[in-house]
N, C-alpha and C positions, 0 to 999 in steps of 0.2 A: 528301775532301770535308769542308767546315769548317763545323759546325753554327753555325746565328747565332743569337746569345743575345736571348731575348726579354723586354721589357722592361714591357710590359703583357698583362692575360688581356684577351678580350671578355666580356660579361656571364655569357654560356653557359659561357662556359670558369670565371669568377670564382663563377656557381652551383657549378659543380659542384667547383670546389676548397672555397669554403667551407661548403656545403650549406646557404645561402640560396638560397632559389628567388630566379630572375631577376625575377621580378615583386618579392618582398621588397625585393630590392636596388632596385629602383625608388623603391618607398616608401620606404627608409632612405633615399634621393637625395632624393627630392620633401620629407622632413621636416626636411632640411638636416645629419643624420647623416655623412654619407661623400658626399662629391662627385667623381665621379672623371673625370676629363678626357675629353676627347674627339676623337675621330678629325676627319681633315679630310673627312670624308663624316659626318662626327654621330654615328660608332659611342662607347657606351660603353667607355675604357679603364680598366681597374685592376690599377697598379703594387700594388710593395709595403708601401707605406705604406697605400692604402686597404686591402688586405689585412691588414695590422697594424689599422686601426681595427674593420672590420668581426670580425676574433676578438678583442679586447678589446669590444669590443660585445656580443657573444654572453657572452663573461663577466660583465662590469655587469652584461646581462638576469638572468642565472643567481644571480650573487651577492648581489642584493640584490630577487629576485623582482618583476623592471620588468615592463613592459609596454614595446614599442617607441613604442608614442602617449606612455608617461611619458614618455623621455625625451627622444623630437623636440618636448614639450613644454615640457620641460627646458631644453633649449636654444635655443627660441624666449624663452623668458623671459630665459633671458643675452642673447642678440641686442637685446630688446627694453625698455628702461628703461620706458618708461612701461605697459606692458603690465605687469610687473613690481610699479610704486608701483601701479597699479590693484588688483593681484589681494593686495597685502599690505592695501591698506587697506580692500580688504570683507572681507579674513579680520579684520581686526582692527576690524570694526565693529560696533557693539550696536544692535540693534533699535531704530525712535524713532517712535513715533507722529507725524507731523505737527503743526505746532501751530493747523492749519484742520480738525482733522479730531477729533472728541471721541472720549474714550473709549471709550461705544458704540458710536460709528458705525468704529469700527477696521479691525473684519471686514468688514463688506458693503465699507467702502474699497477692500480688499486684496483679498477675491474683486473687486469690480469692474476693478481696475487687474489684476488676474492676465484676467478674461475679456477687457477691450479688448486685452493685449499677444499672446494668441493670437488673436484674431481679424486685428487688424494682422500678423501674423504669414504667416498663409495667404495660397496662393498667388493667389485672386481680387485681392488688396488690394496684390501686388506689395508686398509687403513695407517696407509704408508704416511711419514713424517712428510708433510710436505714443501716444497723448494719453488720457489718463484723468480720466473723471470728480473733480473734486476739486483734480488739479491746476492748480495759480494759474496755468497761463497755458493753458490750457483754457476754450473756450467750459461756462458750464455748460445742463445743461440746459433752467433752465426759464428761460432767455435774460441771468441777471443773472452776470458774472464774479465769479470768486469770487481 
């Protein structure tokens, strides 16, 4: 009798050879990590390649003390150009007071725009786009636009 050489594990079987849990291995799928094909009934497959990512994976985590959110992060940002210029240019942005908005009135500004974006936030308000006091295209309060 001729053994037949197998050419992908199921999740269970790819748990237990690499010793991520099968739910792991989900989450590395779902953050765009290792995508491994799939059976014509929708079973997860993983040859030896996704096998090769998922232990060099395990290595990056170890060798450079990731987190697996850092780096499906990671790679969200490669995937994502503008996601990407976004996140470089509020890291590379310096605080700016508005120029409707005086120096003392700074703070209660900034607590009020921090209170309306949780309250828009919650889930009563369905998580409505939210509008702060101050801001020019905001009704203002005591009925004059500002």
């Amino acid at each position: 009798m001729q053994a037949t050489a197998v050419d992908a594990l199921t999740i269970n079987e790819a748990a237990a050879t690499t010793g991520w849990s099968a739910r792991m291995l989900r989450y590395i799928e779902s953050v765009g990590l290792v995508e491994p094909r799939r059976s014509s009934s929708g079973y997860r497959l993983y040859g030896a390649a996704e096998l090769q990512r998922l232990s060099t994976l395990r290595e990056l985590l170890e060798s450079h003390a990731l987190e697996l959110s850092e780096v499906g992060f990671a790679s969200r940002l490669a995937r994502e150009p503008g996601l990407r210029e976004a996140i470089e240019q509020w890291l590379s942005a310096e605080p700016a007071r508005p120029e409707y908005v005086s120096a003392a009135e700074w703070l209660r500004f900034e607590q009020e725009k921090h209170q309306q974006l949780l309250a828009a936030a919650s889930p009563e308000n369905g998580h409505a786009k939210p509008r702060w006091a101050g801001d020019p295209g905001a009704p203002a309060t005591d009925g004059k636009r500002r």
